[in-house]
N, C-alpha and C positions, 0 to 999 in steps of 0.2 A: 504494500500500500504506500502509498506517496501522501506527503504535506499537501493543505488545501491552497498552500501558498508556491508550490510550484509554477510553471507557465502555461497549464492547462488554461482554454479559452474553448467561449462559443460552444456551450453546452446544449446542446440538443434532446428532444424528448421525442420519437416516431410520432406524429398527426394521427396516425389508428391507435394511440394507445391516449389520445383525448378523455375517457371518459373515462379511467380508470387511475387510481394508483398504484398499482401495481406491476411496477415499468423500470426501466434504466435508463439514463441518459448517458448519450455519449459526448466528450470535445477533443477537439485538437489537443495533441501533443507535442512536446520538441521531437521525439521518438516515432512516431504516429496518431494512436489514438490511445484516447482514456476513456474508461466504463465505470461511471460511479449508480447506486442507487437511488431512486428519484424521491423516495421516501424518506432513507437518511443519506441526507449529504454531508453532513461531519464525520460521515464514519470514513470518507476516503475514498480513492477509486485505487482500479488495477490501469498499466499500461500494456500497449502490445505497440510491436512497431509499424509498420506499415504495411509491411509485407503479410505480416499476421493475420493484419484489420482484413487487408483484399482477398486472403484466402477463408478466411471466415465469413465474410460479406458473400460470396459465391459459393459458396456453403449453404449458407443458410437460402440464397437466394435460386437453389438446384434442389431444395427440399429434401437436406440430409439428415433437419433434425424434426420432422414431423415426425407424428408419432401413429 
C-alpha cells in the first residue's frame, strides 16, 4: 500500500457503478495505475505498472473473470 500523499491523481469511479457503493476507483500513477477502494479511501491503494493495468484491462474486457 502507498501514502495518500504520493502523486497518485485523477481518481476515477466506472459510470455503471453510479448507483452503488460498492466499487473501486482507479488514478494515474508515476508507475501506471493505482486501485484504491471507493468506500475507504484512507485505507490506501495498491499500484501496478502499466503494462499490468493493459493486461488486466483486456482481461477483464475478453470476459476472463465472469463467473
Amino acid at each position: 500500500m502507498n501514502s495518500r500523499h504520493d502523486s497518485t491523481s485523477n481518481w476515477r469511479k466506472s459510470s455503471r457503478s453510479a448507483n452503488t457503493d460498492n466499487c473501486v476507483e482507479v488514478g494515474r500513477a508515476a508507475v501506471g495505475a493505482a486501485v484504491r477502494d471507493s468506500k475507504d479511501r484512507d485505507a490506501g491503494y495498491f499500484t501496478t505498472t502499466g503494462q499490468q493495468w493493459r493486461l488486466f484491462v483486456a482481461a477483464v474486457k475478453a470476459g476472463r473473470f465472469q463467473r
